[in-house]
Phi, psi and omega in degrees: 000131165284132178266158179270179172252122157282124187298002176303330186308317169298299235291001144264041179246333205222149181288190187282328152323311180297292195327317208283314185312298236280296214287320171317326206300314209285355182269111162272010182275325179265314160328287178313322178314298200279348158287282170315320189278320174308299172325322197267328176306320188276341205270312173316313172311124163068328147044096183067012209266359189229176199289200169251156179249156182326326173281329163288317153336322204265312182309307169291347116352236184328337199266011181248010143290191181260178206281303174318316165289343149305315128327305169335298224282298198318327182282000180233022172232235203229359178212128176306167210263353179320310179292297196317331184283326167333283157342292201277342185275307170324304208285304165356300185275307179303327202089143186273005180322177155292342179287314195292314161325303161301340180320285186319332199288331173295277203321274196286353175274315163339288182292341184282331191293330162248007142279322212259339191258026173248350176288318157305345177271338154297307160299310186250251211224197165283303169339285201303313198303306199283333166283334174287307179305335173255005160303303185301314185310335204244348170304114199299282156018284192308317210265350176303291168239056167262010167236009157284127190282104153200182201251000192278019177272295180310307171349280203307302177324308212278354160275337196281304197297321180294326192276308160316308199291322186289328177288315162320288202285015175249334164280036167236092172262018178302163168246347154304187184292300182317315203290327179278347195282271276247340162277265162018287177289347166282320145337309178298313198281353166301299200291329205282321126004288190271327180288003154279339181272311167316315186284355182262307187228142185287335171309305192302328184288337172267308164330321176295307220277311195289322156318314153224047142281308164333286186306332152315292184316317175297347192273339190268339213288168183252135174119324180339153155276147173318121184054065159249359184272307180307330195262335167295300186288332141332283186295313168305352205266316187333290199304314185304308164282349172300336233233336186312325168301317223261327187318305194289327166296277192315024161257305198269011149312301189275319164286345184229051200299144190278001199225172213262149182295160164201014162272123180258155167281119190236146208277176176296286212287329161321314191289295211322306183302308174293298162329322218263298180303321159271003164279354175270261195289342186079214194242070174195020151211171198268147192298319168342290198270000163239030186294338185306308201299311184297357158251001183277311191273013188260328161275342152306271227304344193271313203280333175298318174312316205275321165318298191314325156319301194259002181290160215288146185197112201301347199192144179251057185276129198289343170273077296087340206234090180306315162351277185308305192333292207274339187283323132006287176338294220251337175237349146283315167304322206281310194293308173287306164316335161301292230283337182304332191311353202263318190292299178208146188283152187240357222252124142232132185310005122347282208278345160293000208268317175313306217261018187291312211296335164271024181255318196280331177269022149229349164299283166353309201277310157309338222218303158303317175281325176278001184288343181267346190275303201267127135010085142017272180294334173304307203288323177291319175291315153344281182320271176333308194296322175289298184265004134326295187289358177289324216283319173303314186310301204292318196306274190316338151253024158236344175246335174273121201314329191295317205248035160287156155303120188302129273212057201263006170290262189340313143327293175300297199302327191296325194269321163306343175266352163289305196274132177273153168318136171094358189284149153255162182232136167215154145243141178230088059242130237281331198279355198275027184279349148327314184266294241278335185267003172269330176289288193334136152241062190256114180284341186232069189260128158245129194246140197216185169260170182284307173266120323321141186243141185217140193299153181272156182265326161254146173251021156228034139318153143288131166224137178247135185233134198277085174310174134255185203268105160334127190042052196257182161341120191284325189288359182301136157089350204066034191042032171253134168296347152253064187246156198253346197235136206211152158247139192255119217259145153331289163323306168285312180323308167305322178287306213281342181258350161320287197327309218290307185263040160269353201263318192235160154269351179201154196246151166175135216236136147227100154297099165211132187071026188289316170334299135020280194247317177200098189312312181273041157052028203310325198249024164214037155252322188299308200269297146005296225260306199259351170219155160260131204283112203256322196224139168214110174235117190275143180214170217282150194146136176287349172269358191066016216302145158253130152229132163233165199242121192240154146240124172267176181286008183297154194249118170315183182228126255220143168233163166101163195267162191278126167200110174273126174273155156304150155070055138084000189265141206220137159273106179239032150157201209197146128200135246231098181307160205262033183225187189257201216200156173230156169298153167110302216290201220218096171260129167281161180183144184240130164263134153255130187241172181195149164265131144245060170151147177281143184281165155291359200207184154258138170249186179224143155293121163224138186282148167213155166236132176250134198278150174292352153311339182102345171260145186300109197264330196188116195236150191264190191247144193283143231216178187241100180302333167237043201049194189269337179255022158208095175254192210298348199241015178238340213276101178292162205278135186101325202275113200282166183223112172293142181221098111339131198234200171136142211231107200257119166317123171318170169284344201234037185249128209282143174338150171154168196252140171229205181198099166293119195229154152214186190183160178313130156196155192258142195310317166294285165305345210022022172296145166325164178247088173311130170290161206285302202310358195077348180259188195321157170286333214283158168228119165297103181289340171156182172246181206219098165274142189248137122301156188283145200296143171284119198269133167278000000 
């Protein structure tokens, strides 16, 4: 049976000063409080405060489906549904922000801290416990994803508890009653555990392989209690069968995976060195530049073993041995993710974050033994030093730009403010339509694939078109037409994007991970040679993520009078719907401009609404009539350039006949652009009646 160590052990080992430390340290009723509360303060800080990045997309996403469909959806990717239901039940009561989404991630980020410092207390002592726990609060590692919409908070939890629970109920060898209800319920809450842990990560399964093996071994050890060989495999046959609906997807997720590969194969030490470095520090510093922090913390983890080692034990049985126990934990699953890694790679530093809390309760173990061994002030330096470097590590992943969250709010809001009615949208890479669709505030958003391309039935719908991986893997998505990840033959990529622009006039692309999907730059080679390029906007992220403006070759159909400016520039129609209007709403409109002589200069267009009093009721925002990368001084001459507009009626703007005009002007100076013809620079497009708002 593993034991707890009584801190009695020390006190003729340590000074009165020590005596004083040990015992503050060990009242954990007063200690823990002010640890958990600190922990939710680093976790809480900036909280949802930078955009969602594409995986948390997904998360927000699935969790604003309904449950069947969620599931549906969770059997055609790469991760089982468990977190995501979690998620979606969550948000019902909470709400979907991005604060509100992270939350849950907090929550279970919290909780680990008083898990990992009641496991330490299982394994060792109060010391260690106490010392682990404020390792996991202050950990760059922990707070990283206690604020990320992802399961890997839950992970962690549903293994530590699963771990406990399996260990409890095989070291209870009383034979009364009492003793057997309370193995039965440790046993229960093992199978209900782990099998909610199969179902959150897929990941999660090389922890059950390493853990029991242990429990096998404990169960074979001589001295074992009667049918503990049995009850173990009793209880896995549960968890095999809870997991059993679920089975025939996870084989064929992990044996057929549904999505373009993107994972490189990486040598041991490379995983080691990164493994090592964000479980000290997390991923918001280069190991380079703290290796001093990664051996202070590789000799607490050496002293911690070795304290962990000698503690008092009914057997020296090595599954007996928290030492092996915890080490096991946490560099056993990583040793099977290597060796899988040869068949196909597996290993992202993400997925060490389930099997972290027994790497901090033996740094926890290091840090006790030397507060008992040592020097005071050693210990006390150790320390300080360690949480300097948290505190950098965390500074630098909120404030420093290498480590933002790739930036799809910003992205998205850039491109709804581009697009006009009759505009088409894609994202490409096609599965990243996740951020466009949680950002997008399109109430009718139609999402369709790039392959097979189908004529639109409204072309002023909003419609998002799903790129797939270009020469990609025939097995991609598994051939369901609703799989987010598909393959695309040159040849249909190339019809689908003619089609698309015989259909629209401007195109805007959100670009990310295409490199990817499609290496050889096929639809950003396509687009280069067939369109012209209006807005490339870069945004904060290690992925780089883009939104562009494309104008295609489509030709409006053209209204409104002909009205030539000096220095070659021509309104050369319009067109302006024909209905009435409410305050609040959004009149769209369309221009086509042309050069007949190259102008000197870009001008900029500004829209106005004039009250028939002669006064300004309302104005739209002034634009680059062929956008920012292709103005009028780029316009070959004669070549028309569609231009799409709008104007949002104030809120408060009273019943009434108005009148839209717009006009030329130049930026520097911002005088009007005189008309050839002599009359106003302005050109009236027509008039705009408001009616008073319909009270709902």
């Amino acid at each position: 049976m593993i034991t707890g160590y009584s801190n009695a052990d020390y006190s003729d080992k340590t000074g009165q000063h020590q005596d004083s430390f040990i015992q503050i340290g060990t009242r954990s009723h007063l200690v823990l409080p002010i640890i958990l509360l600190t922990g939710f303060v680093l976790r809480l800080y900036k909280l949802g405060e930078q955009s969602l990045w594409y995986d948390e997309t997904v998360s927000a996403f699935l969790a604003s489906q309904a449950p069947l469909d969620l599931i549906a959806h969770t059997a055609r990717d790469i991760h089982p549904p468990g977190y995501y239901l979690i998620l979606h039940f969550w948000t019902i009561l909470a709400g979907n922000t991005e604060f509100a989404l992270a939350y849950l991630s907090l929550i279970f980020g919290v909780l680990l801290i008083a898990l990992t410092f009641h496991a330490a207390r299982y394994f060792a002592d109060k010391l260690t416990a106490i010392w682990t726990a404020l390792l996991v609060a202050c950990s760059p590692y922990n707070i990283w994803y206690s604020q990320e919409v992802r399961m890997y908070t839950l992970g962690a939890v549903l293994g530590l508890a699963a771990t406990y629970y399996g260990l409890r109920a095989l070291e209870n060898n009383k034979k009364n009653t009492e003793s057997r209800f309370l193995e039965w319920l440790f046993w229960l809450g093992y199978v209900v555990l782990a099998a909610f842990g199969l179902y959150t990560l897929y990941y999660f399964a090389f922890l059950l392989v390493v853990i029991n093996v242990f429990f096998l071994m404990y169960t074979l050890w001589p001295g074992a209690k009667r049918f503990a060989l049995v009850r173990l495999l009793f209880a896995n046959s549960l968890v095999l069968l809870a997991y059993l609906p679920w089975l025939p997807t996870a084989w064929r997720q992990m044996s057929n995976p549904p999505v373009p590969p993107w994972r490189s194969q990486m040598d041991l030490w490379s995983i080691m060195l990164e493994s090592w470095s964000a479980l000290t520090l997390g991923q918001s510093v280069k190991p380079t530049t703290i290796w001093f922090i990664l051996f202070l913390a590789l000799a607490l983890f050496i002293l911690g073993l070795g304290h962990l080692y000698r503690l008092p034990s009914p057997a020296k049985s090595p599954t007996r041995s928290p030492a092996l126990f915890l080490f096991f934990y946490t560099f056993g699953p990583l040793t099977i993710i290597y060796l899988l890694s040869f068949i196909t790679p597996l290993y992202h530093v993400r997925y060490v974050f389930t099997y972290s809390p027994a790497f901090y309760i033996i740094l926890g173990a290091g840090l006790a033994w030397l507060t008992t061994r040592s020097r005071l002030w050693l210990t006390l330096l150790a320390v300080t030093l360690l949480l300097i470097a948290f505190a950098y590590s965390v500074y630098q992943y909120h404030f420093n730009p290498r480590y933002q969250a790739d930036d799809y709010r910003s992205a998205v809001d850039f491109i709804q403010s581009q697009w006009q009615p009759g505009d088409a949208l894609m994202t490409n890479a096609g599965y990243t339509y996740t951020a466009f669709v949680y950002y997008a505030n399109f109430s009718n958003l139609d999402r369709q694939r790039l392959v097979p391309y189908r004529p639109p039935s409204d072309s002023r719908r909003p419609l998002l078109l799903q790129t797939g991986s270009v020469e990609g893997d025939p097995n991609l998505g598994w051939g369901d037409p609703n799989a987010d990840f598909y393959p695309m033959s040159t040849a249909d990529t190339i019809a689908g994007l003619e089609q698309l622009a015989n259909d629209y006039p401007r195109l805007w692309l959100l670009r990310a991970y295409d490199t990817v999907t499609d290496p050889q730059g096929l639809i950003r080679t396509w687009l280069a040679e067939n369109t012209i390029p209006l807005e490339d906007q870069v945004f904060a992220g290690e992925s780089n993520i883009r939104a562009q403006g494309f104008l295609l070759s489509w030709r409006p159909e053209l209204q409104g009078e002909t009205v030539h400016f000096v220095d070659g520039m021509t309104l050369a129609g319009w067109r302006l719907p024909q209905q009435t209007w409410q305050p609040g709403q959004t009149i769209h409109l369309q221009l086509v401009w042309l050069a007949t002589s190259p102008p000197s200069t870009d001008y900029k267009t500004s829209l106005k609404l004039w009250a028939e009093t002669g006064e300004l009721a309302g104005q739209g925002q002034d634009e680059w009539p062929g956008g920012t990368l292709y103005r009028a001084t780029a316009w070959p001459v004669g070549q028309m350039v569609y231009h799409p507009t709008q104007l949002v009626l104030p809120a408060d703007i009273p019943p009434g006949r108005y009148w839209l005009n717009v006009e030329l002007y130049h930026p520097d100076t911002l005088q009007p652009l005189p008309r050839l013809d002599g009359n106003d620079p302005v050109v009236t497009l027509g008039p705009v009646v408001v009616r008073p708002a319909v009270v709902q």
